[in-house]
FINU-56758 format. One line per field, with one value per residue: residue number from 1; x, y, z of N, C-alpha, C in turn. Coordinates in pm, 1 decimal, always signed. Atoms other than C-alpha are relative to their C-alpha. Last residue first. Layout:
<sites>
resi	NUM,... .
n_u	X,... .
n_v	Y,... .
n_w	Z,... .
ca_u	X,... .
ca_v	Y,... .
ca_w	Z,... .
c_u	X,... .
c_v	Y,... .
c_w	Z,... .
</sites>
This chain:
<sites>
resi	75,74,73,72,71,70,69,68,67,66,65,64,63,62,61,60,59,58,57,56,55,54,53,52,51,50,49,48,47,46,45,44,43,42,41,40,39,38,37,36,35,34,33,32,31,30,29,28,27,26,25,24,23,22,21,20,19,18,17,16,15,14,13,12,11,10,9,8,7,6,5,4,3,2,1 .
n_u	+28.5,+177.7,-56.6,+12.4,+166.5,+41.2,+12.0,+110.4,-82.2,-59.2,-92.4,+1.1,-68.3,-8.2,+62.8,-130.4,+79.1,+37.9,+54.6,+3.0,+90.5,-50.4,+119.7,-31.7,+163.9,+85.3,+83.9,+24.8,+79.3,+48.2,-84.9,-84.5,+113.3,-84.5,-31.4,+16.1,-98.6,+97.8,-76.5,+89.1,-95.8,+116.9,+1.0,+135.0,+84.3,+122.3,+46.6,-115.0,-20.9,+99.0,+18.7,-69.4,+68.4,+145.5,-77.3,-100.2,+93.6,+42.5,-72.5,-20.4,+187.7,+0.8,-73.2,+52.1,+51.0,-111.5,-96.3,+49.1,-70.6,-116.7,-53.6,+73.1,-13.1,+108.2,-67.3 .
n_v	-138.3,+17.4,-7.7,-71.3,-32.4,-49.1,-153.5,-65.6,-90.7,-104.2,+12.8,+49.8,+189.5,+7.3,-93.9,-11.4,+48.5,+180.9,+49.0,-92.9,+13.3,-145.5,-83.8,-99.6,-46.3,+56.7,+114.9,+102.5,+36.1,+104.1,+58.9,+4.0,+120.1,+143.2,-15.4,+49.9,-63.1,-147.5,-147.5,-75.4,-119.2,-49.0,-108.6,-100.3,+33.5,+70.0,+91.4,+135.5,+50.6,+65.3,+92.2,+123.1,+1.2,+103.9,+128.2,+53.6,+59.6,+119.7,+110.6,+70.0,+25.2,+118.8,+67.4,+39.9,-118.5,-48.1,-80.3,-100.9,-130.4,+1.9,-65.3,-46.8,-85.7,-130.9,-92.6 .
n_w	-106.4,-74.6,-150.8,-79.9,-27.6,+181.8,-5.3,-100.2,-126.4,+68.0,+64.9,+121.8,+49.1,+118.6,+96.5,+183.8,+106.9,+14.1,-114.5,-73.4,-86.9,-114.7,-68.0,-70.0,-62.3,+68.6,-61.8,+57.8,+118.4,+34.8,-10.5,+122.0,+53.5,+6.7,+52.2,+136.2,+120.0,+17.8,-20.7,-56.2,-17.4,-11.8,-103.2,-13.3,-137.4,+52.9,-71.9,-15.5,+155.8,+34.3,-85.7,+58.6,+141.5,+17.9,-63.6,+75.7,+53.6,-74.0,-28.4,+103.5,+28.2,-77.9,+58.7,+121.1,+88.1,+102.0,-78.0,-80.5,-9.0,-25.4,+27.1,-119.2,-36.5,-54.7,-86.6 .
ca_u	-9804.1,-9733.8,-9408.5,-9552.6,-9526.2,-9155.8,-9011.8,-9119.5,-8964.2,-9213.9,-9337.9,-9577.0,-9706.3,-9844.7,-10052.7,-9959.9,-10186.0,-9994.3,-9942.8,-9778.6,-9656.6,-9490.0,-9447.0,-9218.4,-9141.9,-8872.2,-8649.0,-8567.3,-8444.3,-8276.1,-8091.7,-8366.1,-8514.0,-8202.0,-8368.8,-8693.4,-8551.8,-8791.0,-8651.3,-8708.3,-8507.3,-8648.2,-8406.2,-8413.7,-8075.8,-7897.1,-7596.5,-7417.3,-7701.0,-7782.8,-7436.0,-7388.8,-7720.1,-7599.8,-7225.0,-7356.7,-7607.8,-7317.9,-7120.4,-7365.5,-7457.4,-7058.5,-7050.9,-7387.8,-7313.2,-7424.7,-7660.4,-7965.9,-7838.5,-7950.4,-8289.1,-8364.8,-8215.1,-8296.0,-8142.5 .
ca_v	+23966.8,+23653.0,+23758.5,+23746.7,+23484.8,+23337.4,+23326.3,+22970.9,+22869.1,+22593.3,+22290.7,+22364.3,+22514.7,+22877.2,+22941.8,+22645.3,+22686.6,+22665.2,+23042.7,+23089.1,+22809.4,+22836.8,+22493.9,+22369.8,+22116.5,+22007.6,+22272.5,+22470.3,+22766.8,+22686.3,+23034.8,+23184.5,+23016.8,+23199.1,+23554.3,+23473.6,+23452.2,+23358.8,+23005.9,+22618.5,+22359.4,+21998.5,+21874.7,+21550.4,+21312.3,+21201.5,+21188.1,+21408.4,+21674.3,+21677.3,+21789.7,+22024.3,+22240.8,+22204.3,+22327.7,+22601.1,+22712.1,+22729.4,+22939.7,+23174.1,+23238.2,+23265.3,+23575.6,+23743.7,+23696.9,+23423.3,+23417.6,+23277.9,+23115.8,+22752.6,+22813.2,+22473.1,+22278.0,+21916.6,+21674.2 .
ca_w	+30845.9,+30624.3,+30337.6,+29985.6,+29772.6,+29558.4,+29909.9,+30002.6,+29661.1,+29492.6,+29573.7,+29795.4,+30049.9,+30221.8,+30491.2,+30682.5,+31067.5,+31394.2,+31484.9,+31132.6,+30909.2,+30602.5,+30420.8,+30154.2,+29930.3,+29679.0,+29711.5,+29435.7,+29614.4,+29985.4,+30065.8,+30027.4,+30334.7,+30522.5,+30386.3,+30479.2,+30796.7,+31093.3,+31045.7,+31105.4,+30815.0,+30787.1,+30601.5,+30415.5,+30354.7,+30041.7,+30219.6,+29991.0,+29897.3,+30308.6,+30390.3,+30079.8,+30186.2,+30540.8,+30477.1,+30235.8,+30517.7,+30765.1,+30539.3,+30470.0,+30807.4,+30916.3,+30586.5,+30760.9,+31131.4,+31339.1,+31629.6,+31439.6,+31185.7,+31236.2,+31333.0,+31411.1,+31153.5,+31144.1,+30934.1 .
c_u	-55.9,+77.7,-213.5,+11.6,+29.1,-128.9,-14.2,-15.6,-79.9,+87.4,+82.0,+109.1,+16.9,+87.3,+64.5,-84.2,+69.8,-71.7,-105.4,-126.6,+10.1,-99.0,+61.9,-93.2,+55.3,-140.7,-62.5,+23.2,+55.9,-89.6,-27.1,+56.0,+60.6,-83.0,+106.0,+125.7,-19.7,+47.4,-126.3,+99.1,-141.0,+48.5,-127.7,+30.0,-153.8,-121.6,-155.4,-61.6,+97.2,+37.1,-117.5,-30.5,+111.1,-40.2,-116.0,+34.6,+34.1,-135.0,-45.1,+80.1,+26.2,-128.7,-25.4,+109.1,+2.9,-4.3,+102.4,+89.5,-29.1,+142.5,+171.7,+122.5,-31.3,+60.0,-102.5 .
c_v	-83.4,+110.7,+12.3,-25.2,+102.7,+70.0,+70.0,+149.4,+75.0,+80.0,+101.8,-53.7,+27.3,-130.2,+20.3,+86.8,+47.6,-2.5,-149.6,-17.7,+122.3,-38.0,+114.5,+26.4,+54.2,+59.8,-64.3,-131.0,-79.3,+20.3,-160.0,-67.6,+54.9,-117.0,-168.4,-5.6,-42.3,+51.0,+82.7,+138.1,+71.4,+143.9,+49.0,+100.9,+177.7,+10.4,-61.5,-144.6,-107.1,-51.7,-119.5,-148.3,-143.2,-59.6,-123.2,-140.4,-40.7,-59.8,-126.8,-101.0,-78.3,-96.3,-198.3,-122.1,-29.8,+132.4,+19.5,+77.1,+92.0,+136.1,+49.5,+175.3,+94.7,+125.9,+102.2 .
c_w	+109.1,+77.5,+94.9,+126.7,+99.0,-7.0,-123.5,-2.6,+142.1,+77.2,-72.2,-42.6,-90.4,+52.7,-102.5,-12.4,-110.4,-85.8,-17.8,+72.1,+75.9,+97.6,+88.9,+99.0,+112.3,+29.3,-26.2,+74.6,-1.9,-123.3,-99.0,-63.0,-166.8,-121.1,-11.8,-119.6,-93.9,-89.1,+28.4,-1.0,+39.0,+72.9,-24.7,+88.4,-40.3,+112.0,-54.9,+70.6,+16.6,-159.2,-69.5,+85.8,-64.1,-138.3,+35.2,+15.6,-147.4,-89.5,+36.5,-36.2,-173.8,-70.4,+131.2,-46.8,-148.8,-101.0,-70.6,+103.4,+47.5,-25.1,+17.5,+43.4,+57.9,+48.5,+47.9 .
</sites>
């Protein structure tokens, strides 16, 4: 699945709803998301992901396997 900042015009309670309805979506189907935000707070949302990248003006500056918001926010 591809989410492409999928809470970007919703408000908080809708936002959490819709990334509830993804998160179950994919866990049922068994499928991959490739989830795009500016919201470290939607990427939250997704601890214990498998893998992760941050990208900023086209080069990762952080990966891994770990929470994308377990490192310091890129400036």
């Amino acid at each position: 699945m591809l989410a492409d900042e999928p809470t970007g015009n919703l408000d908080r309670v809708s936002s959490k709803e819709a990334l509830a309805l993804i998160r179950e979506v994919c866990r049922e189907n068994e499928a991959a998301l490739l989830l795009v935000s500016h919201d470290d707070g939607v990427l939250a949302q997704f601890e214990g992901m498998q893998d992760f990248a941050v990208i900023n003006e086209a080069k990762t500056v952080r990966g891994g396997i770990t929470s994308p918001t377990a490192t310091e926010a890129v400036s």
